[in-house]
N, C-alpha and C positions, 0 to 999 in steps of 0.2 A: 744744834738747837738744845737748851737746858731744858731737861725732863719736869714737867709741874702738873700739879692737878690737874686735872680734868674735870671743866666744870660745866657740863655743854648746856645747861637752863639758862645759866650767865649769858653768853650768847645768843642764845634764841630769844634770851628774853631782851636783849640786847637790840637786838632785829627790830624787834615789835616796839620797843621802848622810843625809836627812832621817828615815830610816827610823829610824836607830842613834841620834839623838839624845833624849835625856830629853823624857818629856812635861813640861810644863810649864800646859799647861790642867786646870780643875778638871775634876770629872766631869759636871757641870752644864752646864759649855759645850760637851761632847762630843755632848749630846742635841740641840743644834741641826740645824735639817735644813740640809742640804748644797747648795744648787741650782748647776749647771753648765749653759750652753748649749752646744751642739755644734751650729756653724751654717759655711757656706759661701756665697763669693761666686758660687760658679759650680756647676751640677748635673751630679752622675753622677764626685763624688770619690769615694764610699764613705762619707758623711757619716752615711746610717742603719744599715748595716751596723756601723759604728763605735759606734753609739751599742747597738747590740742586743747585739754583742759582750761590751763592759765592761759592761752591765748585767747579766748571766748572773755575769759573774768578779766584778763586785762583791756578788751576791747568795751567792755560793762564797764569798766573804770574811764572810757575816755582817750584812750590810748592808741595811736592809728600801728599797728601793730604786723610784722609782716613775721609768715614762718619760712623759715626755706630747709625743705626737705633734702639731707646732705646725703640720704643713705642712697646712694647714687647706682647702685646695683638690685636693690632691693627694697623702692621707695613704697611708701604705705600712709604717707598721712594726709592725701587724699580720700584714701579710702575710708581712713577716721572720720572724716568729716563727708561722704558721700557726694564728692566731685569725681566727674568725667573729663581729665582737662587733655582740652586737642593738643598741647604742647607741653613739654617738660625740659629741665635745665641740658637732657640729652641730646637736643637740639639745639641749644644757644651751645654747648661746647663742640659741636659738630660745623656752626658756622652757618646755621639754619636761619637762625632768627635770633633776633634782640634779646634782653632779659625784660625790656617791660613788656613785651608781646605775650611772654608765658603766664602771665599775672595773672591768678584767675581769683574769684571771692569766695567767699566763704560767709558764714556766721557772723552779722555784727558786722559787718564790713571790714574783715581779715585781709588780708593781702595771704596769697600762698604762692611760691617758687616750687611747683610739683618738680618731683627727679622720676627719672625713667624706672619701669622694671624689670630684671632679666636680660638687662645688658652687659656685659663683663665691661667693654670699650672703655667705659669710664672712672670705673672704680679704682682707678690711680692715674689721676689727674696729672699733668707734665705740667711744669713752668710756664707754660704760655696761658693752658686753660686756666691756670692759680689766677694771675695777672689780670685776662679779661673779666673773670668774677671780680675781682677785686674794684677794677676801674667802671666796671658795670652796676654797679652796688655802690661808690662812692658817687657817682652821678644820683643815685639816688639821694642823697643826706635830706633832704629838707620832707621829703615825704612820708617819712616814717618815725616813732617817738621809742619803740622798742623793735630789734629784731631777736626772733629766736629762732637757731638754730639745731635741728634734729639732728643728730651724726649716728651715723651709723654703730655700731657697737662691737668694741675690740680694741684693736692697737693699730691698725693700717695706716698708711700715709692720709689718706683720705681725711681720716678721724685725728688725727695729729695737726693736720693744716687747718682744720675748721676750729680746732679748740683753740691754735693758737690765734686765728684773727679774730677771736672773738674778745670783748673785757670781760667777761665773766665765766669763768666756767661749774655746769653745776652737774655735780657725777650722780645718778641715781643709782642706787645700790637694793639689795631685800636681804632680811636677816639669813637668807641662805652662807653656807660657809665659801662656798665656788664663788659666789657672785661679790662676796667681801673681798676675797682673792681676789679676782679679777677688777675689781675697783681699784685693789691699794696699787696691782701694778700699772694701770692705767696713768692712775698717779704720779708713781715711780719715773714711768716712763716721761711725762710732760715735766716733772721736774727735773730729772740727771739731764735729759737728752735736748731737752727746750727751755730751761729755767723757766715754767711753770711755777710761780710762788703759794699761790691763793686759790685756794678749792671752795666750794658750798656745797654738801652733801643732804642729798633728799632721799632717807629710808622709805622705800614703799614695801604693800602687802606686810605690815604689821600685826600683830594681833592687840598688842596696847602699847604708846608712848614711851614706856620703859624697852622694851625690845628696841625700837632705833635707836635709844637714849647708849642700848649696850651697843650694838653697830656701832656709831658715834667714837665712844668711848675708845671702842678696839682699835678701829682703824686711826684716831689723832694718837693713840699710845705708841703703837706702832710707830708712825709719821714722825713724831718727838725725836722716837729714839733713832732713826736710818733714815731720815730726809729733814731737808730744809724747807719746810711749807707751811704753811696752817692751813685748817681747814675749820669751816663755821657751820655749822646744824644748822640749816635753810626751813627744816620740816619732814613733816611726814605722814605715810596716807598706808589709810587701813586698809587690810584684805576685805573683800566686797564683793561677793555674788554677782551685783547689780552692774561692776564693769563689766562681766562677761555679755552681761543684756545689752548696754549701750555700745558695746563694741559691734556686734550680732546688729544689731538696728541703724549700726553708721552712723550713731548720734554722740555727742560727747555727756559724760555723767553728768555736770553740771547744769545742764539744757533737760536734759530727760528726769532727771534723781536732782533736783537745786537742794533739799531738805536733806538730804542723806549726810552720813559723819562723812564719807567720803569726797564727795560737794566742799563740805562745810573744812576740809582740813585742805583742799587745790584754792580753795579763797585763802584761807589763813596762808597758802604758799606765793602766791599772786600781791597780799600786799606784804610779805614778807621783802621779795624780789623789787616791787616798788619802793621799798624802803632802802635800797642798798647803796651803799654810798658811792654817788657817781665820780666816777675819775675820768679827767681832763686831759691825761696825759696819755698816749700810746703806749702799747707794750714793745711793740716793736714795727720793721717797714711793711709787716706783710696782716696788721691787723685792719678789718674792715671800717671803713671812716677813717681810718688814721689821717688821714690829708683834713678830716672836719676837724678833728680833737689835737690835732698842732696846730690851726687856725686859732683854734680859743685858747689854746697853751700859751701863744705868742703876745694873745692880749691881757692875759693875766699881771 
């Protein structure tokens, strides 16, 4: 890739700017479902907090929105949201029960896919268990308008396989220098090893816009110069006392703190994510919906 400036407002402002433009999609391709990953290469950015977040302000947007929690060893985003669910994804891979049996609600009328905790059994999924997620979840297509996906945090088969069936992947990262590290190889790794092309990067624990802006910067400079990708500033969300409260109360900040910059900057990320240009086509056989988005490819 030729090395060029670096101009990440452009983009960002690029994002936002999208809102004001004519639809151009039929209404047919509107009803396709939406799938995003929201994964990290290092734990404890605020990666499920993020994802509980924009799930609340995308379902206040009108959006029938499902999360499915991937950290399949160490699930937690029930707990964000103060659910007790009798069943988790540890039992549909075990052969227990269906995937729409474990459905449980939430906020807004969320859909959540709870994952077990403190089970190792599953934390590298085989080919077969891949396959009935897969064909369990395309049976789903018409019920849901976004899915977001929580992945665990690292490099594991686990977090490899959910990024790739997802369309979108978005890495959260904090100006720490370990956890820029662990982003870019994350990266690294979905691109060398998966042709990964397209990243979206959300800096959390900021202390002002300029600090992600340098995040941002370091990690597409890098990316330029020793991979094939791009990567687009999504947003980003400031250090905030007030998550430790809402985490502590199992409530999410936007519901508890709606006025706060921290609130006010998971909106700004929510319609960022709404803005994002939806693609039609599959990435490959093993991404979720692909059997709905080569349906509408074929009619194009």
């Amino acid at each position: 890739m030729v090395e060029q400036e670096v101009r990440p407002m452009d983009q960002a402002g690029t994002l936002r700017a999208m809102k004001n433009e004519p639809e151009v999609q039929n209404k047919e391709a509107l009803t396709t479902t939406r799938v995003f990953s929201i994964t990290s290469g290092k734990g404890g950015v605020g990666k499920t907090a993020t994802v509980a977040n924009m799930a609340v302000l995308l379902a206040k947007m009108e959006q029938r929105v499902l999360v499915l929690d991937a950290d399949l060893g160490l699930a937690n985003i029930d707990v964000v949201f103060g659910l007790a669910p009798s069943y988790n994804l540890n039992h549909f891979f075990a052969g227990d029960i269906d995937l729409s049996s474990i459905l449980v609600e939430g906020p807004h009328g969320i859909k959540i896919l709870p994952a077990g905790s403190g089970v190792q059994r599953f934390t590298r999924l085989d080919s077969q268990q891949k396959l009935r997620l897969l064909d369990a979840l395309d049976s789903m297509h018409n019920e849901f308008d976004i899915v977001l996906i929580d992945t665990e945090a690292g490099i594991s088969e686990n977090v490899t396989y959910f990024n790739t069936a997802a369309q979108e992947i978005l890495v959260v990262t904090t100006p720490e220098p370990t956890a820029i590290t662990d982003a870019y190889a994350l990266m690294k790794l979905l691109s060398n090893q998966y042709h990964e092309k397209h990243f979206n990067l959300i800096v959390n624990f900021i202390n002002d816009e300029e600090e992600a802006l340098d995040v941002y910067r370091k990690l597409t400079m890098v990316a330029n110069r020793y991979l094939d990708i791009s990567i687009d500033f999504m947003g980003s969300i400031p250090k905030d006392t007030q998550m430790v409260d809402a985490i502590r109360k199992q409530q999410v900040m936007v519901e508890l703190y709606p006025e706060s910059k921290t609130s006010l900057a998971f909106e700004s990320l929510a319609r960022n994510l709404m803005q994002e240009p939806q693609t039609l086509e599959a990435k490959g056989s093993i991404q979720f919906f692909w059997k709905r988005l080569l349906d509408f490819g074929n009619k194009g």
